[in-house]
N, C-alpha and C positions, 0 to 999 in steps of 0.2 A: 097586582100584589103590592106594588109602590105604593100605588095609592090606598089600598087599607090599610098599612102601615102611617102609612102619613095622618089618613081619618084617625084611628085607634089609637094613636098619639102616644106607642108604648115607651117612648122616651123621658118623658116629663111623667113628674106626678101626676096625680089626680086633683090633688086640693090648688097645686099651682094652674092647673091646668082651668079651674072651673071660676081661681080668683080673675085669672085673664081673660075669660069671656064673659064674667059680670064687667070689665074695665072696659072691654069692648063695644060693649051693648049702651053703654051709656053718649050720649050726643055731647058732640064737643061743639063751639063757639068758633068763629072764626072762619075764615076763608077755607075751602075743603080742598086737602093737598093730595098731591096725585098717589094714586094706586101702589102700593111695592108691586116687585117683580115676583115672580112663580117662587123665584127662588128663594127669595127671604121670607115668604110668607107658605114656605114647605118647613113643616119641623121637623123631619127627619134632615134635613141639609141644614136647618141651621144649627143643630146638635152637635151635628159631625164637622162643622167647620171651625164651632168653640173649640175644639179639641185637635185639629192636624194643624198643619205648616207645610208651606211648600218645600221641596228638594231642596240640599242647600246650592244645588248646581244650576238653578232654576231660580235663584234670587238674584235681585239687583242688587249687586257690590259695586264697591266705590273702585277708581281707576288706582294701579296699582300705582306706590311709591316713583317718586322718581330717580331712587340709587339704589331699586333692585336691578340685581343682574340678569343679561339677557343673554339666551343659550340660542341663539340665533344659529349660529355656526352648527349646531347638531342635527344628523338627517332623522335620528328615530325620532318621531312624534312622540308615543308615550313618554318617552325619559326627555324629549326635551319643555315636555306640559311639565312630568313632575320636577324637575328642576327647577320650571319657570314661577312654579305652585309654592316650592320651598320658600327660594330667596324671596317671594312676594311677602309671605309670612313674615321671616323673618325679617323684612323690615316693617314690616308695620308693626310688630311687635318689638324693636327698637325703638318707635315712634310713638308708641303707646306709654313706652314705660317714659320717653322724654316728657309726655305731656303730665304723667302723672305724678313729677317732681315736684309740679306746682302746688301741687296739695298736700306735698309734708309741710309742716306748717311748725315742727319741731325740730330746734335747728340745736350744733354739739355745742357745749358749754368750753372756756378757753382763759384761761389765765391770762393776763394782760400786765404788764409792768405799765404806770405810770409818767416816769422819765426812767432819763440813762441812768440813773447810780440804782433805780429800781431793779433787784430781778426777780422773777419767778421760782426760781427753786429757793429762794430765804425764806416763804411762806410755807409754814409747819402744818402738820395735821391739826392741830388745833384751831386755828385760825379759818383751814377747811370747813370746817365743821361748821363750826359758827356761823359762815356764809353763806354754807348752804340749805339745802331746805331740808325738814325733819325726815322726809323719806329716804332724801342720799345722804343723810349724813347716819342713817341706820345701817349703810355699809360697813361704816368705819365700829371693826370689830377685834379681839382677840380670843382665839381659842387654846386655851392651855393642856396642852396633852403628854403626856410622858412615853410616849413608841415611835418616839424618832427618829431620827429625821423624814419628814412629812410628804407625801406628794398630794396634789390636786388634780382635779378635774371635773368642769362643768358639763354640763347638758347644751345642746345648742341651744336651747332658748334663755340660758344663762338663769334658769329658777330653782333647778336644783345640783348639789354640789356634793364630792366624793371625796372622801381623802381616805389614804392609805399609809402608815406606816412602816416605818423595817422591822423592826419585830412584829407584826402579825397586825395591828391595829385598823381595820378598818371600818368606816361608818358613811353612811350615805344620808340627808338630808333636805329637806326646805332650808334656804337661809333666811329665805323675806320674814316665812312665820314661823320659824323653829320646829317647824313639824321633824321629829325626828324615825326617818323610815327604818334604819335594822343599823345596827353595829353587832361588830364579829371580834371575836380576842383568837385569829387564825394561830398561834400560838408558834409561828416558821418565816420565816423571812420571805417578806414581796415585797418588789420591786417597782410595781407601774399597776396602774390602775386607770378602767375607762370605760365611760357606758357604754350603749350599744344603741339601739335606733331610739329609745329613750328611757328615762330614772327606770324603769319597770326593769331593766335587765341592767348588768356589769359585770365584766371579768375583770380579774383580779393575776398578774404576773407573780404567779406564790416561787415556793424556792423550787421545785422541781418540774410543775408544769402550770397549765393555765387554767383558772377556774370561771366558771360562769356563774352569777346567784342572780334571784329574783329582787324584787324590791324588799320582800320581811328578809332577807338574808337566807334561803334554801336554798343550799349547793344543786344544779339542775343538769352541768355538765361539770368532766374534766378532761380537758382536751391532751389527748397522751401525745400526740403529735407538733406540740411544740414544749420542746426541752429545755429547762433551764432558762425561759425567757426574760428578758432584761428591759424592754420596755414595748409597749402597745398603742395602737390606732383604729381608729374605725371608722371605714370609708363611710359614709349615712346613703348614698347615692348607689351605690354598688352593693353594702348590706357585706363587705369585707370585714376580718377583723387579721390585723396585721401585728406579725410578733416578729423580734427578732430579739436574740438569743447569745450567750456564751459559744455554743457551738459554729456563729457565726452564718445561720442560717434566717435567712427572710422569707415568714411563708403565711402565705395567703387564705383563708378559713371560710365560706359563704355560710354566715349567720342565719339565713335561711333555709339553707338543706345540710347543713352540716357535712356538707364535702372540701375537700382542701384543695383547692382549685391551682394552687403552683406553690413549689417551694424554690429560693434559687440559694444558690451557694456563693454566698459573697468571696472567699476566700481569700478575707482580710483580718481574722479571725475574730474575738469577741467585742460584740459593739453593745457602746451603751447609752449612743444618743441617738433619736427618730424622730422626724416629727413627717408631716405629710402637707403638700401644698391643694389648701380648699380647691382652686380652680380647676385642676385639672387630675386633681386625686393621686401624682404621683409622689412615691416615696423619698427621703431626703435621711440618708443614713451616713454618720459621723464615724468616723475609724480611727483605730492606733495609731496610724502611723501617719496620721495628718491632714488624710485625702476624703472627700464628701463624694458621695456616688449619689446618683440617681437612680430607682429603680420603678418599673414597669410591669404587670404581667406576662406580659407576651413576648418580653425580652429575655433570653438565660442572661442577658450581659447589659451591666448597667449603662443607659442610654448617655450620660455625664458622665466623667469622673474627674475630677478638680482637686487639686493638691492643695487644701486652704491654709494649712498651718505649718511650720517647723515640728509642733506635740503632736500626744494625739487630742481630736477634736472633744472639747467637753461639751459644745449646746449648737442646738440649727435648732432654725425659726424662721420661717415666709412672711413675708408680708401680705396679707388678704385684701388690702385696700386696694393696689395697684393691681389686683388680678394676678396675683401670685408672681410678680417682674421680679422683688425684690428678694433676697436671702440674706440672713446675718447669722455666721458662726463665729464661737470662742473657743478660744484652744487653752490647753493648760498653758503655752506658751505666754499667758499673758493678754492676748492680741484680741481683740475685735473687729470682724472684717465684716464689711458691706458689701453684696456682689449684686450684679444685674444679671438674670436669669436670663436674657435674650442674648447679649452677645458674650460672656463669658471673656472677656479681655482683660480680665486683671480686677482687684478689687475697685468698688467705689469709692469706699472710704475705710480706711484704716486710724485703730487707736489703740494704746493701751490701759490697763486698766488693773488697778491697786488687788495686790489680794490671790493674784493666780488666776484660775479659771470661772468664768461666769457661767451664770444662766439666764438666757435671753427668751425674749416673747412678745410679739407684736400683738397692739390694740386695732382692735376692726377702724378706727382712724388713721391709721402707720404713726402711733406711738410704739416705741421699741423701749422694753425693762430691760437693762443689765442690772443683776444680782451678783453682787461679787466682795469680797472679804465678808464686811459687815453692817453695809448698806446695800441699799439698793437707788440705781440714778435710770431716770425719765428721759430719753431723748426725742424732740417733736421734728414732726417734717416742718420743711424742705429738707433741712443743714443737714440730716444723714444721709439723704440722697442724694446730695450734692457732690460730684466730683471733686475732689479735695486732694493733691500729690501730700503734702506734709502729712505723719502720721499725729494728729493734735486732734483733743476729745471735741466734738462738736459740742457746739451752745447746749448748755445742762436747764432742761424744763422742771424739772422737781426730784426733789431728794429724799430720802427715809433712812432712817437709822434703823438698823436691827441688832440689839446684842447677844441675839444668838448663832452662834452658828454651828455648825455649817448651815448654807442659805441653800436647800436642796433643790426648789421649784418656784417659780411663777407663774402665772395665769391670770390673766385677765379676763373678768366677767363678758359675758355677750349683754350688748346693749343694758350696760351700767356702765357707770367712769368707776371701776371697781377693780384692782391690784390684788391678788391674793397671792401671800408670798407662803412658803411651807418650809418649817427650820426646824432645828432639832426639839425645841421647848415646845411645837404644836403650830398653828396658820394662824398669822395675819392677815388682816385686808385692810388697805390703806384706798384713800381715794385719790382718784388722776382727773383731775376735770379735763374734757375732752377728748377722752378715750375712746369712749363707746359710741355705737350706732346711737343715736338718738331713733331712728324710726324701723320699724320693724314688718316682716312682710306677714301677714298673719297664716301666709298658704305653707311658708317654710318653715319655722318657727317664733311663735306664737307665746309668749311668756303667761297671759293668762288663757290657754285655752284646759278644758275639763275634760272630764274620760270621756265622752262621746265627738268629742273633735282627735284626744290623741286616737279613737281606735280609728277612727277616719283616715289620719293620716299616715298612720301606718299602714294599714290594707292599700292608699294609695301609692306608698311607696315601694311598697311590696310588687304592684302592676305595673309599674313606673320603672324598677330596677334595672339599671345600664349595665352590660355583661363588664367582664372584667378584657377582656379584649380592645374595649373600647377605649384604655387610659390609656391617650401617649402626650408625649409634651406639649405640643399642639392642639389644642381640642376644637381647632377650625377645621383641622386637616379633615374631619370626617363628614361624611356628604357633602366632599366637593369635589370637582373633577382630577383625573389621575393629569399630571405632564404629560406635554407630548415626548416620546422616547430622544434625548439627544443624538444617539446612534442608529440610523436607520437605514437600510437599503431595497433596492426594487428587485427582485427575482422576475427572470423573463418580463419586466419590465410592465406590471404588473401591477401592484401592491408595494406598498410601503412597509417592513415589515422588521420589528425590535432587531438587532442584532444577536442580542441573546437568545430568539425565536428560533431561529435561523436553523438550518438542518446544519450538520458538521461541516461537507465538505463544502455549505456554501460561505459560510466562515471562515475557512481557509480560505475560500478562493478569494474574499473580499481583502481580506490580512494578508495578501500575495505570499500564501505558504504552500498552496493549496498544489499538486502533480497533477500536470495538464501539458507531460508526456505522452500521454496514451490517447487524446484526444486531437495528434498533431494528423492524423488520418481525416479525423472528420473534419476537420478547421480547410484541410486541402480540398476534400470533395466539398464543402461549401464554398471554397472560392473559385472552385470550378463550376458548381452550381449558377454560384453570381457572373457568370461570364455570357451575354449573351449571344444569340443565334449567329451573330457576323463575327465573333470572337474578338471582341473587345470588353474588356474590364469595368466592371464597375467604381474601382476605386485606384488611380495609378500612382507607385509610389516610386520614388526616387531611388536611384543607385545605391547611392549613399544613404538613406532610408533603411532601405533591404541589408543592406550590412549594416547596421548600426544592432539590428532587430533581431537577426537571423539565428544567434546563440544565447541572449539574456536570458539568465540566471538556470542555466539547466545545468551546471555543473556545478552549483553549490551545495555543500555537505548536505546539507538538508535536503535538498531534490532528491539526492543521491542515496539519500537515506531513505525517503519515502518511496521511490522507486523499487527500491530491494523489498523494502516489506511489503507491498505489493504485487509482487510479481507473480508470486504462488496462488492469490487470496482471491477467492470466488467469491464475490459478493451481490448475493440476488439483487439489491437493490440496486448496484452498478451496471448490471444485467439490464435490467426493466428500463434503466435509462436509456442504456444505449438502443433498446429494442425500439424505443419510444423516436427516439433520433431518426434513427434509420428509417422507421414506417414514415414519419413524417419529412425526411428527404427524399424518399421515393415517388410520395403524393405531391410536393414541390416540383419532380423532375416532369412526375406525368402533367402536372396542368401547364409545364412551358412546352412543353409536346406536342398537346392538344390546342395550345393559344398558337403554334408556329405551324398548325398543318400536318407535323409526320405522323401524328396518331389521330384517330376518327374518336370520338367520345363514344364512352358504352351504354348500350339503349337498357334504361330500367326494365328488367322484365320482373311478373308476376310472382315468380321463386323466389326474388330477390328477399323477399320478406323472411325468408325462411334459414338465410345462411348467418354462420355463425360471427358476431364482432370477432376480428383476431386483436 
């Protein structure tokens, strides 16, 4: 049968099939080369090998990194393959992304003073402009709008842009080419505004609850379950959308099935600053009464909580450069405080700052915007993360005047050196050289991709979606091995076994709490046990010994006390043990019996099969 398949040749055309045996029939010139083998000159095998690949388990790969880890020490095989499978991964995919640094080839633009009397923030947006090229300098805009004071918010691919209003005003946009997608006259007072996995969807924090619209502007939900909300987030990894409220309630919504996946009760009562750190998606909420909390899904109780201010807190902001290390909150107090998100020891740098309370916001480079009276000032790395005791402003990178105010919001564009500020007369955007990402990953966000890449990327984000269980402050912590338990001990001498595993009374017995009164019987018939045939002792203990020993701790209140309450109490499992004791003191007595002669051993008989284990 193979081989009429093979002859009949029902793989290939027919016209291909008759051009290659005119090609063949023809005499070639030249020395005559040797014969192929069956198998490349079979077309049904050579069809079928265009088209497979071998197993990937079944390829030759290259030898693993050499600072993957090794799970040497683990007896199960399967988990310690998959383990050794992971960290393999992930380092070559460490290794991967180091090699592919070389080929950005677009590096971030950076102000530079000349000499000392030079500095960088004397350079005005004008002068900006002028410098730079026609396409960044198309940032530098103003929007004049009368329902303010303004809020913002970008898309992660930083190409389209939201604002939203206090009286009701809001519009959604292209900024590159003006395309304008839907403005709304909500006619009620909202508060925060944010897309969702992208321009195509946004809620809107109205006065009463939270609303969803599409990109023309049609209302799609309204979500009754978060009340009175005060400002919003949206996890893109998780497909979260995060409110928190007047009622002082932080709760959690999956954008995907429309279930509420946690609410907690901060019970610090109405907050009205939030933001959330990229790295590892947890929440960062600002209070009355001065103090910043951390929150979690899977916690009721906030994982941090940090007293940053004397006020209450007006603005928090993470730094994403550093992998989320850094925080900067302002308080009405005045103050601007730097913290380090690893060891929480006190701020890194402290200042104050003209005007009352700011609004701050870190650039994907760790530029940090304070907004506050009626400017707004640029600070660059290192000098804010710099350890600093004196409270004195760090080195000022660029300055903006704004004469409107109130200064409500800030934002910085994604991958643009682009400032958008939101005040009461409508948004500004001023330019920050060396803000932004200059290189962009086109798999995460992607500034010019078209509808058949966003539906792409969202079906894959969709299959890709990390549960909400998975955010904690650590996002190493998960697939990697648990500690070994600090507290551990051996039962009959055995296993190693948590202390918190542990059955009750053998917990007591380790905490020497335990009553082991009523065991002073067996303890004797085992040391009578231990005595062998000529009646000498196993272990001999001194005079002095014996009474040192003979009454510890049996007349402490507590002995005394656990004795009484057991003295009535029938407890089956107390039972079983000692049933347990006793058979197996008895089988110890009979095999010293039978090793010294006075008992014959019992001959296995044929019945024996038939009686019952006691």
């Amino acid at each position: 049968m193979d081989s009429l398949i093979a002859k009949a040749d029902a793989i290939r055309s027919f016209t291909k099939k008759q051009r290659t045996e005119r090609r063949d029939a023809r005499p070639k010139a030249g020395p005559s080369k040797p014969s192929s083998s069956a198998a490349d000159a079979d077309p049904t095998a050579s069809s079928v090998s265009q088209h497979t690949a071998l197993p990937r388990s079944l390829r030759a790969s290259s030898p693993p990194p050499g600072d993957a880890k090794k799970y040497s020490h683990i007896h199960n095989k399967k988990l310690r393959s998959q383990l050794t499978r992971q960290s393999t991964q992930n380092a070559r995919s460490k290794k991967l992304v180091k090699d592919a640094e070389l080929l950005l080839t677009e590096e971030a633009g950076l102000m530079e003073a000349e000499g000392e009397l030079e500095k960088t923030w004397r350079v005005g947006q004008d002068e900006i402009v002028t410098a730079a090229g026609q396409q960044a300098a198309h940032g530098r805009q103003e929007w004049k709008m009368d329902g303010g004071p303004y809020r913002t918010r970008y898309t992660r691919n930083g190409r389209h842009i939201a604002v939203v209003g206090k009286k009701g005003h809001v519009a959604t946009f292209d900024w590159q080419t003006g395309t304008l997608h839907t403005e709304l006259q909500l006619r009620e007072t909202c508060r925060d505004i944010t897309f969702l996995q992208d321009h195509s969807h946004f809620a809107v924090a109205q006065n009463k609850y939270v609303f969803i619209y599409d990109r023309d502007g049609v209302e799609l939900h309204k979500l009754k379950s978060h009340i009175e909300p005060t400002r919003l987030e949206f996890l893109p990894y998780h497909w979260l959308l995060v409110s928190v409220g007047n009622p002082g309630y932080l709760k959690y919504q999956d954008t995907s099935t429309g279930q509420v996946v946690v609410e907690h009760r901060t019970k610090l009562g109405a907050c009205h600053t939030m933001c959330q750190n990229p790295h590892n998606a947890v929440i960062h909420l600002g209070h009355q009464n001065g103090t910043v909390t951390l929150w979690t899904p899977n916690l009721p109780h906030p994982a941090v909580r940090l007293l940053a201010h004397l006020g209450p807190v007006a603005s928090v902001s993470v730094d994403q450069s550093t992998g989320g290390s850094y925080m900067a909150t302002a308080g009405q107090d005045g103050a601007v405080k730097v913290w380090d998100c690893r060891n929480w020891k006190g701020a890194v740098r402290t200042w104050n700052t003209r005007g009352g309370s700011a609004e701050l916001e870190w650039s994907q480079k760790g530029a940090l915007a304070v907004a506050t009276g009626g400017s707004v000032n640029v600070y660059a790395k290192p000098a804010i993360q710099t350890p600093f005791a004196a409270t004195v402003s760090p080195p000022l990178y660029l300055t903006h005047a704004v004469p409107h105010r109130p200064l409500s919001s800030v934002r910085f564009c994604p991958f643009q050196d682009i400032l958008t500020i939101g005040h009461s007369a409508g948004v500004s955007s001023v330019l920050v050289p060396g803000s932004g990402e200059p290189n962009f990953d086109s798999a995460e966000a992607d500034p010019f991709e078209n509808k058949k890449a966003r539906r792409e990327r969202e079906v894959k984000g969709l299959l890709d979606k990390i549960q909400p269980d998975a955010i904690t402050l650590d996002p190493s912590y998960i697939g990697s091995l648990a500690p070994p338990p600090k507290l551990s001990t051996a039962v009959d001498g055995a296993h190693d076994i948590p202390y918190a595993r542990l059955p009750r009374y053998e917990r007591l017995r380790v905490s020497g709490k335990a009553d082991e009164t009523e065991e002073g019987d067996g303890s004797r018939a085992d040391a009578n046990e231990s005595e062998g045939g000529d009646g000498t002792t196993g272990s001999s203990l001194s005079k002095a010994e014996k009474e040192k020993k003979k009454m510890r701790g049996k007349n402490k209140s507590l002995k005394r006390y656990l004795r009484k309450q057991r003295k009535n109490v029938i407890d089956p499992r107390a039972l079983a043990v000692r049933k347990n004791l006793e058979k197996g003191r008895e089988e110890r007595h009979k095999a010293r019996a039978i090793a010294s002669g006075q008992e014959k051993p019992s001959k296995y008989s044929a019945l024996d099969r038939f009686k019952r284990s006691s």
